[in-house]
PAKOLVEX-28842 format. One record per residue (C-alpha): residue number from 1; x, y, z. Coordinates in nm, 2 decimals, always signed. Example, Ala and Ser with C-alpha at 12.3 -4.5 7.8 and 13.67 -1.06 7.14 Angstrom:
n	east	north	up
1	+1.23	-0.45	+0.78
2	+1.37	-0.11	+0.71
This chain:
n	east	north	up
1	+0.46	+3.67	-1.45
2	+0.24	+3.60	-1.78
3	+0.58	+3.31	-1.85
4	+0.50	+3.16	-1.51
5	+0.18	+3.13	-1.51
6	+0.15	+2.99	-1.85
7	+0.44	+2.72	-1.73
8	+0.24	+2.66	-1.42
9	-0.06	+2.56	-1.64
10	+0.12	+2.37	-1.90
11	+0.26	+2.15	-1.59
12	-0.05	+2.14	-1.45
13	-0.23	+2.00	-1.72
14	+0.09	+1.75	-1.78
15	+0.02	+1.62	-1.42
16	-0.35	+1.58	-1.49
17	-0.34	+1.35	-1.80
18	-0.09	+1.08	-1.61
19	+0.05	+0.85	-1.87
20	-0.13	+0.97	-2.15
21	-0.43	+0.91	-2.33
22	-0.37	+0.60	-2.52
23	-0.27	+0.46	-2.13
24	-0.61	+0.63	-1.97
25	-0.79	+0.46	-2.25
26	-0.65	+0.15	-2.20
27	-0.75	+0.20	-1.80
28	-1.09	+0.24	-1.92
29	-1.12	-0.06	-2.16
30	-1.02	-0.26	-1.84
31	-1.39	-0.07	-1.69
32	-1.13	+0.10	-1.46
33	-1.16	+0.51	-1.37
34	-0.84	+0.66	-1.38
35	-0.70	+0.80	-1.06
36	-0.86	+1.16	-1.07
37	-1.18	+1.04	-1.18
38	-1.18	+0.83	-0.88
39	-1.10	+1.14	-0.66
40	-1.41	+1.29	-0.79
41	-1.64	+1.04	-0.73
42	-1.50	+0.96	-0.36
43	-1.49	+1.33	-0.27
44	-1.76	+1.66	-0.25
45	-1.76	+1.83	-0.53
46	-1.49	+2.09	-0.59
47	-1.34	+1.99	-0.21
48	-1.01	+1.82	-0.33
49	-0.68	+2.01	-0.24
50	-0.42	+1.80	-0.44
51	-0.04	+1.77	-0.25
52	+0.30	+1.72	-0.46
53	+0.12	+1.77	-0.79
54	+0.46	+1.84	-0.98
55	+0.69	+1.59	-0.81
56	+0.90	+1.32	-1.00
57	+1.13	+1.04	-0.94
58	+1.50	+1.10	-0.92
59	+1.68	+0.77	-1.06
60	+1.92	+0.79	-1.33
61	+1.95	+0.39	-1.34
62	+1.82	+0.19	-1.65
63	+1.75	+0.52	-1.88
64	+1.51	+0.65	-1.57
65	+1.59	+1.00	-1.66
66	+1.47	+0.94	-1.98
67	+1.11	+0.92	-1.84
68	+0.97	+1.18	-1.58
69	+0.61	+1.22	-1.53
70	+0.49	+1.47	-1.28
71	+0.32	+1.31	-0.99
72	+0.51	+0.99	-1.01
73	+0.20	+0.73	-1.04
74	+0.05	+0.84	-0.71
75	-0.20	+1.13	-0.64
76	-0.24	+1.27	-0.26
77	-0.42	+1.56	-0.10
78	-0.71	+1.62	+0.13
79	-1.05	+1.68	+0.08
80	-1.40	+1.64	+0.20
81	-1.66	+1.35	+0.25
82	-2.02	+1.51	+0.36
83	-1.81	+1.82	+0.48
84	-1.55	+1.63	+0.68
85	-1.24	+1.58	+0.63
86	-1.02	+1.28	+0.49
87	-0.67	+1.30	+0.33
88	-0.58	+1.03	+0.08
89	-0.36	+0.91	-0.15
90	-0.44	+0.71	-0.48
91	-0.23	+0.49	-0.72
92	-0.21	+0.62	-1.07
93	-0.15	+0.27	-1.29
94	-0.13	+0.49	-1.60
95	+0.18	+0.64	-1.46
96	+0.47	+0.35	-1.49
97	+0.20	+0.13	-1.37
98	+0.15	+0.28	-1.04
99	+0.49	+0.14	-0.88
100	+0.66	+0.29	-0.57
101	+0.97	+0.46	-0.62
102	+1.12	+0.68	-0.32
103	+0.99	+1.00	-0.44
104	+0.65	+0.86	-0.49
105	+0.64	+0.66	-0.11
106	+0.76	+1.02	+0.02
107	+0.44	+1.16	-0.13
108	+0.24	+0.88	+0.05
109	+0.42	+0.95	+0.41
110	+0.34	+1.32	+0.40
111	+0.00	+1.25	+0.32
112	+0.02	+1.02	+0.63
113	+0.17	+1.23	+0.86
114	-0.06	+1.52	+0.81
115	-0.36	+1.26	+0.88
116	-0.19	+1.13	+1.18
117	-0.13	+1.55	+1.31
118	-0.50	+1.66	+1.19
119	-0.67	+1.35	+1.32
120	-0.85	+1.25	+1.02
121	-0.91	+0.93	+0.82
122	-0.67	+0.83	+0.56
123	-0.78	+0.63	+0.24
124	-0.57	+0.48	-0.03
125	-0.66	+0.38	-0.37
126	-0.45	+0.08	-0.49
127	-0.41	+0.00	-0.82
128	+0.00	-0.06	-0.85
129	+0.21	-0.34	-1.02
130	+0.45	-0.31	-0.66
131	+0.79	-0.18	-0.64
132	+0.97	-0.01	-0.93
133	+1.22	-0.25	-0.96
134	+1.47	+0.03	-1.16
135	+1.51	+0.18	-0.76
136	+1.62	-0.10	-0.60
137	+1.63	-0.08	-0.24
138	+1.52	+0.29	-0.24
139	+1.17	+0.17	-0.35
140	+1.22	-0.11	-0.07
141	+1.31	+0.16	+0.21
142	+0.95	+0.32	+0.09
143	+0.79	+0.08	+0.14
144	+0.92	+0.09	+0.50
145	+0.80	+0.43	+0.59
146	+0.46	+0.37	+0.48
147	+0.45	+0.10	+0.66
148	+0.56	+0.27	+0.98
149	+0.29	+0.50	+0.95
150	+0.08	+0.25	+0.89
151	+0.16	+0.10	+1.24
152	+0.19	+0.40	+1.40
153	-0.19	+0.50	+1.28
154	-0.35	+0.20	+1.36
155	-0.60	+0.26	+1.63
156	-0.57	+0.65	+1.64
157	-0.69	+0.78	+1.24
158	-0.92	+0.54	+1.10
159	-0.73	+0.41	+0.77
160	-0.90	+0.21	+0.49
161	-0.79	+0.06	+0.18
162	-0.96	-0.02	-0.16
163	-0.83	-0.25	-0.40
164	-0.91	-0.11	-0.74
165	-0.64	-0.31	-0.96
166	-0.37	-0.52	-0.87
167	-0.18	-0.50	-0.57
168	+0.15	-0.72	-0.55
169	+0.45	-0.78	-0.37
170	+0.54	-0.49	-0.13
171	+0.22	-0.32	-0.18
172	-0.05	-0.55	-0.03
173	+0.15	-0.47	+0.34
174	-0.01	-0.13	+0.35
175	-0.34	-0.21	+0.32
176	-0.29	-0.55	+0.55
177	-0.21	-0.27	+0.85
178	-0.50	-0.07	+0.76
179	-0.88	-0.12	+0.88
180	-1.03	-0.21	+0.60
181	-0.98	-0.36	+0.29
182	-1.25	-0.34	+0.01
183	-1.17	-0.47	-0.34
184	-1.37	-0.47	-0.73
185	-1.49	-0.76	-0.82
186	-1.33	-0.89	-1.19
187	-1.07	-0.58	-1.19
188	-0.85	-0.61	-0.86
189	-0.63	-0.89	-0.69
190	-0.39	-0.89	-0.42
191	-0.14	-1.13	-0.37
192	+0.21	-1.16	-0.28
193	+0.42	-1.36	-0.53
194	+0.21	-1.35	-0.86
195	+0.07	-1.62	-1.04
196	+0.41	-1.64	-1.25
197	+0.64	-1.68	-0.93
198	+0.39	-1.92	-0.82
199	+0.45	-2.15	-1.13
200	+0.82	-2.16	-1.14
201	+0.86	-2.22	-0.73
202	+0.55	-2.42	-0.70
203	+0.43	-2.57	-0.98
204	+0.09	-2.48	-0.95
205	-0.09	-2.34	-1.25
206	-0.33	-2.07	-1.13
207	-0.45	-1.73	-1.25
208	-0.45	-1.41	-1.06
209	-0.83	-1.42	-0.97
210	-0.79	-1.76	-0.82
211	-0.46	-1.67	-0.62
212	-0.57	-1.35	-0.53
213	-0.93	-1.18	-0.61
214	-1.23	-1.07	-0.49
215	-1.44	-1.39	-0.43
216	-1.05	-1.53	-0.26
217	-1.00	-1.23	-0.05
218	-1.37	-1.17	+0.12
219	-1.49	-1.58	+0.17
220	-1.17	-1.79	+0.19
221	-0.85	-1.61	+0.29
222	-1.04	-1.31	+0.51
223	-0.85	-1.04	+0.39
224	-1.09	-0.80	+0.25
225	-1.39	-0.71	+0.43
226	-1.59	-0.63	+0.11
227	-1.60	-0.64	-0.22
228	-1.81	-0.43	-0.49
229	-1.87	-0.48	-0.82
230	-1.73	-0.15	-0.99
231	-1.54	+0.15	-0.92
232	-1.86	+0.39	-0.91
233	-2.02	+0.17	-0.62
234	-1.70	+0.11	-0.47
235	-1.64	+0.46	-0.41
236	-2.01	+0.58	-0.31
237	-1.99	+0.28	-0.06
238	-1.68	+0.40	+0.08
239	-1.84	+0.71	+0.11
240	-2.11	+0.57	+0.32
241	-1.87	+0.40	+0.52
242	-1.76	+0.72	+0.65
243	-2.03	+0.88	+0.74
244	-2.00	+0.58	+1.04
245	-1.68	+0.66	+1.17
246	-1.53	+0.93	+1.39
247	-1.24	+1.09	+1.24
248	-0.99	+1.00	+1.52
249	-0.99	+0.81	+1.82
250	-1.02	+1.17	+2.02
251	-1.29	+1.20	+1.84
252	-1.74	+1.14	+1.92
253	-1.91	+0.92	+1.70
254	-2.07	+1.06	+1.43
255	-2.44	+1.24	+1.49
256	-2.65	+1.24	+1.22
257	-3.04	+1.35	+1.18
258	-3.23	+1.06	+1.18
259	-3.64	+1.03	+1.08
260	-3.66	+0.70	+1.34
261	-3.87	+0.68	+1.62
262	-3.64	+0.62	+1.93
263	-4.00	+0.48	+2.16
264	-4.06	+0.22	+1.78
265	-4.20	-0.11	+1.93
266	-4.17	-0.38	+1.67
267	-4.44	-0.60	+1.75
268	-4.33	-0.85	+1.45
269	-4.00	-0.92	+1.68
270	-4.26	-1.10	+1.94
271	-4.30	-1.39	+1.67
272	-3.93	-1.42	+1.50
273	-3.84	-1.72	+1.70
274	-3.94	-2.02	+1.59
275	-4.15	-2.25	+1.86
276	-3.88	-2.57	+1.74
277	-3.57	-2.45	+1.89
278	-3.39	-2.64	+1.64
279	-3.53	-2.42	+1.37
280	-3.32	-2.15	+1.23
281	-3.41	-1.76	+1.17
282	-3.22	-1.44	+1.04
283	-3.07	-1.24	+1.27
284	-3.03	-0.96	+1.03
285	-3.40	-0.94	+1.01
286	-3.38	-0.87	+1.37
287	-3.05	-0.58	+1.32
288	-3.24	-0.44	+1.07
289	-3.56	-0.39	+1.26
290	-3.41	-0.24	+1.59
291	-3.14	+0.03	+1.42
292	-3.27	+0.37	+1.27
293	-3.39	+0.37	+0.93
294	-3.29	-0.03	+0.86
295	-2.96	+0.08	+0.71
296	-2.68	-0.11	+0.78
297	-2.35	-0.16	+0.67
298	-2.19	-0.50	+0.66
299	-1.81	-0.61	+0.72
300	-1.68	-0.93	+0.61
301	-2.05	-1.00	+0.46
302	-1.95	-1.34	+0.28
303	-1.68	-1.48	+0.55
304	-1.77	-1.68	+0.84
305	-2.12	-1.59	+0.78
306	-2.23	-1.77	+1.11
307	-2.16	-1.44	+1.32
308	-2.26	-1.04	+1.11
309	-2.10	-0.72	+1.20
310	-2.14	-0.42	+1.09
311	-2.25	-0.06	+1.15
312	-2.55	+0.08	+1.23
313	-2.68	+0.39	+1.39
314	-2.93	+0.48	+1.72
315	-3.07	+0.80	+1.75
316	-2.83	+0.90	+1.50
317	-2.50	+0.76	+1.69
318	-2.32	+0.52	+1.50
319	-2.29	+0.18	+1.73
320	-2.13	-0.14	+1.62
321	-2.31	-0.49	+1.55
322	-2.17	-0.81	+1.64
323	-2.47	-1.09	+1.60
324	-2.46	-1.44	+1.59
325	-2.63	-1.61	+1.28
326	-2.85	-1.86	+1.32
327	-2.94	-1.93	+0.98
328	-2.57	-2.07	+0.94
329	-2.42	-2.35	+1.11
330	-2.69	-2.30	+1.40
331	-2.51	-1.98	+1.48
332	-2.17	-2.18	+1.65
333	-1.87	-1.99	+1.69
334	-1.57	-2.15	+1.50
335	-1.23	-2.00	+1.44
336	-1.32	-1.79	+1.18
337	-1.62	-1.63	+1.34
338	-1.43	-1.57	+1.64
339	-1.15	-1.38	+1.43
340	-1.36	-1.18	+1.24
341	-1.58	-1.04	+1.60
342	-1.25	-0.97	+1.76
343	-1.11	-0.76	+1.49
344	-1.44	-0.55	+1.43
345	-1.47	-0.55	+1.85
346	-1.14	-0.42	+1.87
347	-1.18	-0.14	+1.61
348	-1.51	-0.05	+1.79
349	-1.31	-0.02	+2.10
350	-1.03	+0.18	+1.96
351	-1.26	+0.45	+1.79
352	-1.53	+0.48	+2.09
353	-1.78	+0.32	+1.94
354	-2.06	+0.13	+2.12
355	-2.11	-0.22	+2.03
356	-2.44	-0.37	+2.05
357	-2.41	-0.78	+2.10
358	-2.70	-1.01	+2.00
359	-2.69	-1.35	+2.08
360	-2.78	-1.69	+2.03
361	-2.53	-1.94	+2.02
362	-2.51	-2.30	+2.07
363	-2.15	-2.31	+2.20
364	-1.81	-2.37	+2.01
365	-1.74	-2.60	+1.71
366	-1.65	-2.92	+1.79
367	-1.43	-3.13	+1.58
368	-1.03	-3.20	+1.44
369	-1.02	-2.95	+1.24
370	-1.15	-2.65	+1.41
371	-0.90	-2.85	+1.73
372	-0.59	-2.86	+1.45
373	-0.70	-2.50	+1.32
374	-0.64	-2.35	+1.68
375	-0.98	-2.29	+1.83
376	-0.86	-2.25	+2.15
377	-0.70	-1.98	+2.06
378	-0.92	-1.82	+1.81
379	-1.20	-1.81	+2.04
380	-0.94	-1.62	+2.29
381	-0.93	-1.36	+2.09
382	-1.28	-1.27	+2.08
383	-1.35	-1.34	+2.46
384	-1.02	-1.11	+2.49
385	-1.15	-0.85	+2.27
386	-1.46	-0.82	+2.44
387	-1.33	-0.79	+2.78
388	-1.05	-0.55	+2.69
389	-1.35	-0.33	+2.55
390	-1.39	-0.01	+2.72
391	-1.68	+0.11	+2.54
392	-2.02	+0.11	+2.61
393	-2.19	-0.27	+2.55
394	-2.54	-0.36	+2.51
395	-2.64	-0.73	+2.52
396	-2.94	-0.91	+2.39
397	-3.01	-1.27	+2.41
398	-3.26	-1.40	+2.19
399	-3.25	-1.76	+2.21
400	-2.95	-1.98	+2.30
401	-2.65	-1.88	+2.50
402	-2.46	-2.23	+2.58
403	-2.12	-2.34	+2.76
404	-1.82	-2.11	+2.69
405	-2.00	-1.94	+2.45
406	-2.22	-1.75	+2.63
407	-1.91	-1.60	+2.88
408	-1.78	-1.48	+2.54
409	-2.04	-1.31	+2.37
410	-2.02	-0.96	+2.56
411	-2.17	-1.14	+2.90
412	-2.18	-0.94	+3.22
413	-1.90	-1.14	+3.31
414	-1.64	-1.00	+3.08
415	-1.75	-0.68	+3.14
416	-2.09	-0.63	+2.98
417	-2.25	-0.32	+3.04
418	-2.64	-0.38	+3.05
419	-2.75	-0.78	+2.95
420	-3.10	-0.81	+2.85
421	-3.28	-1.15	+2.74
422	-3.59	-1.22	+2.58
423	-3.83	-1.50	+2.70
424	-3.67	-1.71	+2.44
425	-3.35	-1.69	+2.61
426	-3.20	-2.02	+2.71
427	-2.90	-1.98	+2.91
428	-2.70	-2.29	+3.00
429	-2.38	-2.51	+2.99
430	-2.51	-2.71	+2.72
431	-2.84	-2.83	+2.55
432	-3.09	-3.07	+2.77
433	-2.99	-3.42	+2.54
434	-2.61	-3.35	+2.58
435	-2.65	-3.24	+2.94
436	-2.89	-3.55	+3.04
437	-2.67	-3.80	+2.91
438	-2.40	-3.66	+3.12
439	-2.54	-3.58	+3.47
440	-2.80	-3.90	+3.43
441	-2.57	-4.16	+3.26
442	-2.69	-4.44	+3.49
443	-3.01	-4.42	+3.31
444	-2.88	-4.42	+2.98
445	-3.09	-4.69	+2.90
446	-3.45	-4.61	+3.04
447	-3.61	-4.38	+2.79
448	-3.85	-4.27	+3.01
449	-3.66	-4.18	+3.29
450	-3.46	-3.99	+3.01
451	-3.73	-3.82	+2.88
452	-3.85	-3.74	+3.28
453	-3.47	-3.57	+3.38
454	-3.52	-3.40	+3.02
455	-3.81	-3.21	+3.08
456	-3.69	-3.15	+3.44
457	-3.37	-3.01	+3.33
458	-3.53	-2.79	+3.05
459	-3.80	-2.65	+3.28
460	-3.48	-2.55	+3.54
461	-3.25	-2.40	+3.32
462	-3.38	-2.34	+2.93
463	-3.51	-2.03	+3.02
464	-3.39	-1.69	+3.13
465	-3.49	-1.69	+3.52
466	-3.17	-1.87	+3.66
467	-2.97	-1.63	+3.52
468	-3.21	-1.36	+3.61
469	-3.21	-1.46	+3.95
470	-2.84	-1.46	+3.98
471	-2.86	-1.07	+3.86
472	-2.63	-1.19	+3.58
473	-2.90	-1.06	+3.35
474	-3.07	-0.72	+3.39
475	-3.38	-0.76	+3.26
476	-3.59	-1.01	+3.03
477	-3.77	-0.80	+2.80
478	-3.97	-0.84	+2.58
479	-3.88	-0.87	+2.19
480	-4.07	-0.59	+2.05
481	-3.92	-0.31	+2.28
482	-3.55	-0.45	+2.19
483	-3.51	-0.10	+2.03
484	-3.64	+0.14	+2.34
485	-3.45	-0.10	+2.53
486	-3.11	-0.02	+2.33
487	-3.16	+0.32	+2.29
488	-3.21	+0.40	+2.63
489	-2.92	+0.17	+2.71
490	-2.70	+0.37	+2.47
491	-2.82	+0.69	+2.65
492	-2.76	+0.60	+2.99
493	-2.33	+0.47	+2.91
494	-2.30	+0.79	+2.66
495	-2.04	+0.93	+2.90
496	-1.93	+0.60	+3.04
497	-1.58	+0.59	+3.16
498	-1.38	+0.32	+3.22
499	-1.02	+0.24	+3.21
500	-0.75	-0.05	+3.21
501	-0.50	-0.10	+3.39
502	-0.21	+0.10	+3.22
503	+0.07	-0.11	+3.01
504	+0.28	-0.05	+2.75
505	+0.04	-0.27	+2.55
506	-0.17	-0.64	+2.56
507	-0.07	-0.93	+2.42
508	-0.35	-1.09	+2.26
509	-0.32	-1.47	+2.20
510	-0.28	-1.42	+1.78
């Protein structure tokens, strides 16, 4: 007994140190954490039940058998995150540089499975040079099954992905399925042919942060919705991420204490707009003024930064944000914008959360490009998302709400729960020049009479009563009870139900 359990320590420490120290320091001089240390940073303390500590690969090809190192270059288990539960699994790069052989993707799809049966969140840690090439299609069929479960996840566990190193080839599908993607700034990249394969087919001279970083991933290509500038923050934000979600889609939103004042009036809201409607603002001031506490969390902060989303709690319930920005590009939905509102809609929907809209938009961006680039379509997806939506949704208008636009953004049209506006509130197929010129063209060329049909048309529709009238807005309100205005809203559709027709599933315009 005394043998064993001196074996059963030996091979546990073996499994601990990975590659080595001389391959841990090397992690570290690259201001990388090694796979455990990021565990323990991610995780309560002392809550981490490691999974397949002792496992290795089986290939004999190349000298494979030569080299065995328990655990395989991936770490899995379960733990804790403020006392509830995630499972995750996390790249070891000291360990034949992370790569996936089948004995190491079988580690990552039992991991899976039990999140998928338990109905908790699943998290993986990439930091991998891809596929271990000595496995052939083994390590290709591995990459298969995670990718199933990947699929097979989406919309039922809440999965999330950080990019702590490089992630090539096969490995950058996995966290593509996931929810979210979060990267380090300097140390982690993502591409899918590497700046070497990129030379040879293309020509193109180009290092990895330029093909495929941090600053690439969250404001050009969209494919991270975060990035952070070290491994500590990365994993404390992640942390904080999760206090927002439920663990499954079966599951409530999180309820947390909060030291808020649900009856707060913000009387500072009654002068955000500015008196030149052309003049921009910050919305976030705005978010941050009606949620509890002013904490929010941003997704896709630095892409199409003329819409924000994000979380944010109300009396303690986590809701989702989705606000137009007025401070960029007047606020106008473009393709990206749209894309990025109909994913984080979409998610809100799947995980039951509540989605709070504030708007003020000045319609769609015109133009060739955004035309070429598939507007139509982009902005589909949004107005799609929103009306697919079974959750509860809250809408504020602050200021403008123009043409196609405002059917979109969570109108009571497309299924909009409760629609407030404020005074401000300018509701209309298009501005009064734009709309003038069309209705009045046969005085084109009178400025006065111009001018007259102006002000006539501004003092008819720039302003929330027509829409009032119609009962296609509940109430105007005024800006500084926007947040007893929400919360009771968010009260009233707590046990909401609502359901779709049934289908196998939708076919959103992609």
């Amino acid at each position: 007994m005394k043998d064993i359990l001196r074996r059963l320590e030996e091979r546990r420490a073996e499994a601990r140190a990975g590659g080595g120290q001389k391959r841990i320091d090397a992690q570290h001089a690259k201001g990388k954490l090694t796979a455990r240390e990021r565990i323990e940073l991610l995780l309560d303390e002392g809550s981490f039940e490691e999974f397949d500590m002792f496992v290795e690969h089986d290939s004999n090809d190349f000298g494979m058998e030569k080299q065995k190192i328990p655990g395989d270059g991936v770490v899995t288990g379960w733990g804790t995150v403020n006392g509830r539960p995630v499972f995750l699994f996390v790249k070891d790069f000291t360990v034949f540089g992370g790569s996936l052989s089948r004995n190491h993707a079988k580690k990552m799809t039992k991991v899976q499975d039990m999140a998928l049966k338990t109905g908790a969140p699943i998290i993986g840690l990439f930091d991998a040079g891809g596929a271990r090439i000595q496995e052939g299609v083994d390590a290709l069929g591995g990459y298969g099954e995670v990718f199933t479960r990947n699929v097979m996840a989406s919309g039922v566990i809440p999965q999330i992905s950080v990019i702590m190193g490089p992630c090539a080839g096969g490995d950058v599908y996995s966290p593509a399925m996931t929810d979210f993607i979060f990267m380090v700034r300097d140390t982690s990249y993502m591409f899918v042919t590497g700046p070497d394969v990129v030379k040879t087919v293309t020509n193109e001279t180009v290092t990895s942060e330029q093909l495929g970083g941090a600053s690439i991933h969250t404001t050009k290509s969209s494919v991270a919705d975060g990035a952070w500038d070290n491994d500590v923050i990365a994993m404390t934000q992640i942390r904080r991420l999760i206090d927002f979600l439920p663990l499954s889609n079966k599951d409530e939103v999180p309820e947390r204490p909060f030291f808020d004042d649900a009856q707060r009036l913000e009387e500072s809201l009654d002068t955000l707009i500015p008196a030149n409607p052309n003049m921009p603002y910050d919305m976030k001031e705005l978010i941050l003024k009606v949620v509890d506490e002013g904490d929010f969390f941003e997704i896709q902060e630095s892409f199409a930064k003329n819409i924000v989303t994000g979380f944010a709690r109300v009396e303690g319930r986590t809701v989702g944000i989705v606000a137009n920005q007025p401070m960029v590009l007047a606020g106008v939905l473009d393709s990206d914008a749209s894309r990025k509102a109909a994913r984080f809609v979409r998610f809100c929907d799947c995980f039951n959360i509540p989605i709070v809209t504030f708007v003020d938009v000045p319609g769609f961006l015109p133009g060739t490009s955004q035309e070429y680039g598939g507007l139509i379509k982009h902005g589909a997806k949004l107005l799609f998302a929103y009306t697919e939506a079974t959750v509860p949704k809250v809408t504020i208008i602050t200021r403008k709400a123009y043409g196609g636009a405002y059917d979109v953004m969570a109108s009571k049209h497309i299924r909009g729960d409760l629609n407030y506006a404020w005074p401000t509130a300018e509701i209309a197929v298009m501005g009064a020049k734009g709309a003038v010129e069309i209705i009045h063209r046969a005085d084109i060329k009178d400025p006065e009479k111009i001018a007259a049909h102006t002000k006539a048309y501004e003092d008819r529709f720039l302003n929330p009563f027509v829409a009032a009238e119609r009962g296609y807005i509940d109430e105007v309100i005024m800006p500084h009870s926007t947040r007893v205005r929400i919360a009771r809203a968010l009260a009233l559709l707590r046990h909401k139900e609502l359901e779709n027709p049934w289908k196998k599933h939708d076919n959103i315009p992609l």
